[in-house]
N, C-alpha and C positions, 0 to 999 in steps of 0.2 A: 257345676255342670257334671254332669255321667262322662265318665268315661272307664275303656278298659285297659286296666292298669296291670302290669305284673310287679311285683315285690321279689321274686326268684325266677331264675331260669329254669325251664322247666319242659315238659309238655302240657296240653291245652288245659290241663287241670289248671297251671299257674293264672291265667287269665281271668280277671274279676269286674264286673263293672265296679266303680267307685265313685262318690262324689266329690272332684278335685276340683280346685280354681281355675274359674276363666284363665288363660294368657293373655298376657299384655303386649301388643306388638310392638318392635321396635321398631327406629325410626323408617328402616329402609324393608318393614316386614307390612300385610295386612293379615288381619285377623276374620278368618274365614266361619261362618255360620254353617257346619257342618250337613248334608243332607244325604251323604254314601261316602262311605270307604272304597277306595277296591283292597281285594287282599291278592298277596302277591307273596312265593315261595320266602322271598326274604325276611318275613314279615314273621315266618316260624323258624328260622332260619336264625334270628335274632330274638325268638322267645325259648328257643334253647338253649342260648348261650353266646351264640356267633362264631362264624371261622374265624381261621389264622389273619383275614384280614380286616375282619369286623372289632374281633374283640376287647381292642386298645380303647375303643369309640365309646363303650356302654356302660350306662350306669345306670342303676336302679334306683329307687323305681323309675317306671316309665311306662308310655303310651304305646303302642306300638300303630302301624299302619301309616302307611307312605302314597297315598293315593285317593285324591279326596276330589270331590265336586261340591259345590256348594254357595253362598250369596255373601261378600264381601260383607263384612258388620262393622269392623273400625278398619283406617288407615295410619301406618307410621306418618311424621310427622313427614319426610324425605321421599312419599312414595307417590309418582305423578302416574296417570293414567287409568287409575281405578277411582271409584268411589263408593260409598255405604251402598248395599241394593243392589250394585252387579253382579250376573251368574258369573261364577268363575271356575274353573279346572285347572291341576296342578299337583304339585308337589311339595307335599309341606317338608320344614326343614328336617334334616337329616344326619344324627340320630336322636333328634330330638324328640319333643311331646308330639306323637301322630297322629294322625286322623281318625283312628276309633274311637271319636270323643263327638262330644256337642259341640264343641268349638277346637279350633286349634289354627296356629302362626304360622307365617314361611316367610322368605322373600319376594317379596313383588317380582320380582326377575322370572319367579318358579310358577306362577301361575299366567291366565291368558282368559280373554271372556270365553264362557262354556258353549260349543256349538250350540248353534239354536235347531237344532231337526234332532235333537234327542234328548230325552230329560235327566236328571242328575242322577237317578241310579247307574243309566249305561254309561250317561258322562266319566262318572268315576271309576271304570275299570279301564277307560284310556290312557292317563298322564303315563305311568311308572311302564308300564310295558312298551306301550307306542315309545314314547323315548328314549328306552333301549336301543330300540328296533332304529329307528332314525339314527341313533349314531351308529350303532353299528355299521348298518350298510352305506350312510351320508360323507359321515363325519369320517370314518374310521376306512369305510370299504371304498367311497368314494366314487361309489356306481353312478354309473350315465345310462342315459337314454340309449339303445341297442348294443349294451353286454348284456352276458350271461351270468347270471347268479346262482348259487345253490345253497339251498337254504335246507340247515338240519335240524327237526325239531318245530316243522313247519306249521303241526296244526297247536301248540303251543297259544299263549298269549302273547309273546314277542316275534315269534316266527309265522304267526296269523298276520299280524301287523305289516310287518316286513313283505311277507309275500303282497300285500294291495300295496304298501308304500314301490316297491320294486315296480310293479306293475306300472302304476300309476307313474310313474317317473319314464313309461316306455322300454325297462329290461325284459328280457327275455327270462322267466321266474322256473326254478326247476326246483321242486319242493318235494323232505323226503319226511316220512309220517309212518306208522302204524298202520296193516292193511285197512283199518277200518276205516282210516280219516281221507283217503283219497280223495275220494269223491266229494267233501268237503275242501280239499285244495284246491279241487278243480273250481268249484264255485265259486271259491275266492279269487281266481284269476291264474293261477298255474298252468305254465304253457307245459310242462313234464309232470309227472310223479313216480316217487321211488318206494314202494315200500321195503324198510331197512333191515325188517325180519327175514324176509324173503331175496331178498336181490344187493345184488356186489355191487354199491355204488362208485367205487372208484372202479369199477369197469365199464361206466355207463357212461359215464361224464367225462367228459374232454373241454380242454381249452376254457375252462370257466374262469371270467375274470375277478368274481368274486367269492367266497366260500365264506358264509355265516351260520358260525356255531351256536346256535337257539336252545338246544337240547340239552337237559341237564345232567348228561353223560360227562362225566371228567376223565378222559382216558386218553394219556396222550397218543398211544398205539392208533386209538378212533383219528387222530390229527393226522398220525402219518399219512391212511389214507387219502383223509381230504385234500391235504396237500398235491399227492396226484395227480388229483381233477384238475389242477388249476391252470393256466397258460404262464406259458414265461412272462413274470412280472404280474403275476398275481397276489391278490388281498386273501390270505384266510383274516377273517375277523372271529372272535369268540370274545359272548356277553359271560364269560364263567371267567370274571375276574381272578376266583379267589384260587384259581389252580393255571400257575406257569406254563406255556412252552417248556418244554423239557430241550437239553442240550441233543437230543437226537429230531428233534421238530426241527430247530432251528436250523441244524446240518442241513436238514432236508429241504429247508424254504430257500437257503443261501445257495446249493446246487441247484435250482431252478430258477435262481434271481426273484423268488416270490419274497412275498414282506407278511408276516405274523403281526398281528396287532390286540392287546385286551381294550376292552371299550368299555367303558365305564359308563354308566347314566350321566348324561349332562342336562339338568333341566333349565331348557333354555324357553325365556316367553315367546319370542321370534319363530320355535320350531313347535309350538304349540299352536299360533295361533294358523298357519301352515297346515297342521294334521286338523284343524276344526275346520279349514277352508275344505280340504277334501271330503272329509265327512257330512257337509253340509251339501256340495256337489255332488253326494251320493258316492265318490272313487272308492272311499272305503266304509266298511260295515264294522260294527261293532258287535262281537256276540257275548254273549252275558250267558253264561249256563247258569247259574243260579243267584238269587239273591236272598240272603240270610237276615235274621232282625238281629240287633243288637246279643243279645241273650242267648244267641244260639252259637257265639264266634269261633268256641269249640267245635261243635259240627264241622263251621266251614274249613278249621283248619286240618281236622282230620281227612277232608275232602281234597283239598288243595294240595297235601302229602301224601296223595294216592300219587301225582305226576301224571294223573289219567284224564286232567278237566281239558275239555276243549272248550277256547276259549276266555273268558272272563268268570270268578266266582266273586261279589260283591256283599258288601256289609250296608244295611238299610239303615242309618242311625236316627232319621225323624219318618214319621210314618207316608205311608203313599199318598194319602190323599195331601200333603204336603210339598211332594213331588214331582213339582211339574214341570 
C-alpha cells in the first residue's frame, strides 16, 4: 500500500510516500480502507520530533496522521459491532502506523459508523478535534445545560467544535478569536464574542463556569487571566497537555476554589457515535477549509503551521469520484 512515511524527524521535506505493508489487525483492532486523513497540529508536531511529552512514544520510521474516515476491510478476531463494508470514523492507534496511508489499524473502541449526511472527506476532519473538544468541555469541564462557557481559540478546529457541542448541550457559548473570525462564531452559535487582539477578556467575562483553553497559546500568565473569569468553583480546562499549570495558576484556582484540569484526547466509540448523531441532526457543521491529494501533504503541512486555518485542513488518499 502507499503511504507517507518519515524515516527522520524533520520538517515537511521528511515526508515521502512509500510502498509499506498492509497491517494486520489485531484481535480487539479493525482494519480501515482508507478514504481521507484529517491533518491535525499534532500530526507536525510529531514529524518534528515531538514534545517533552510525546517523545518517549516515537519511533521510526512511521506513518504519521491520527484522523481517518473510511470503510471497514477486515475485522480482529474479538471485535463485535463492525463488519467488512461499514463506513466508519475514528482514531487510529496512537503512536502508531497513521492514517496517511491506504490502509491502516486501531481499536474498535476508536472508531463508530461515519455520519451518513457527509461524505468521508469532511467525515475525516472530525474524530481528533471533535474529541478533544468533547472532553474537554464533557469529560473534563463538565458543562451542563444553562452555564456559561468561554471558549479561547474558538474559531480553531477544536474550539469550532466545542463552540456547537456547548451550544447544542443548551450553554450559554462566549467565544474569543481573531477580529476576523467573529462573525464566523457567531454563525456557529456564539451567544458573545471577544476579539483577544483588541479587548481584555478577563474584563468582560464574569462568573463563567467553564474556561476552555483551545488556542495554541502556552502562557501561563494567558491562565492567570482566565482564571479570573471564572465563578467560584469553576473548570479552567486546557487541551495544551504538554505545558503545566504553573505553581502560580494553581495559587490562583485554589484561592477561588476553582479546579485546573489538562484533558487529553480520549477516543471513545460511545462519544463518537453522539457527535455523528448531531451532525446528522444538522446541531453541528463541519468546515473543511481545504482538501489536499496525497502528494501535496507538505503544502498542507506548511498551511496547518501558519495557526491561521479556520476550521478543518484534510488529506484526500483515494480519489473523489471514490468518495462518497
Amino acid at each position: 500500500m502507499k503511504a507517507i512515511r518519515i524515516h527522520a524527524f524533520g520538517g515537511p521535506e521528511v515526508m515521502k510516500i512509500e510502498e509499506t505493508a498492509r497491517p494486520f489487525p489485531a484481535p480487539d483492532e479493525v482494519l480501515v480502507k482508507v478514504f481521507a486523513s484529517g491533518i491535525n497540529p499534532v500530526d507536525w508536531v510529531i514529524r518534528s520530533g515531538g514534545n517533552g511529552a510525546l517523545k518517549s512514544y516515537l519511533k521510526l520510521p512511521m506513518t504519521l496522521g491520527w484522523d481517518v474516515a473510511g470503510i471497514v476491510e477486515a475485522c480482529g478476531s474479538k471485535v463485535t459491532g463492525f463488519k467488512q463494508g461499514d463506513a466508519v470514523y475514528g482514531v487510529p492507534n496512537f503512536p502508531g502506523d497513521g492514517s496517511y496511508a491506504e490502509y491502516c489499524a486501531g481499536k474498535a473502541t476508536q472508531f463508530a459508523p461515519k455520519p451518513v449526511s457527509i461524505n468521508f472527506n469532511t467525515a475525516a476532519g472530525v474524530p481528533l478535534a471533535a474529541l478533544t473538544a468533547w472532553t474537554g468541555i464533557f469529560a473534563h469541564g463538565k458543562l451542563q445545560q444553562g452555564q456559561r462557557i468561554l471558549i479561547q481559540g474558538a474559531s480553531g478546529g477544536v474550539g469550532g467544535f466545542a463552540v456547537q457541542f456547548a451550544k447544542a448541550k443548551g450553554a450559554y457559548v462566549i467565544g474569543m478569536a481573531s477580529g476576523d473570525n467573529l462573525a464566523y462564531l457567531k454563525q456557529l452559535g456564539a451567544d458573545e464574542v471577544i476579539d483577544y487582539r483588541t479587548q481584555v477578556f478577563e474584563e468582560l467575562v464574569h462568573d463563567a463556569d467553564v474556561v476552555l483553553e483551545a488556542s495554541p497559546l502556552r502562557d501561563n500568565r494567558e491562565r492567570l487571566k482566565a482564571v479570573k473569569t471564572l465563578r467560584t468553583g469553576g473548570i479552567l480546562v486546557s487541551v495544551n497537555t504538554d505545558h503545566p499549570f504553573d505553581d502560580e495558576v494553581m495559587q490562583a484556582l485554589a484561592e477561588k476554589g476553582a479546579v485546573g484540569a489538562l484533558a487529553p484526547n480520549q477516543p471513545r466509540r460511545e462519544w463518537l457515535q453522539e457527535i455523528a448523531q448531531l451532525i446528522d441532526e444538522g446541531k453541528v457543521k463541519v468546515l473543511i477549509s481545504k482538501v489536499f491529494p496525497l502528494d501535496q501533504v507538505a503544502e498542507a503541512h506548511r498551511e496547518s503551521e501558519t495557526w491561521h486555518v479556520r476550521g478543518k485542513l484534510v488529506l484526500e488518499v483515494r480519489k473523489q469520484e471514490e468518495n462518497i
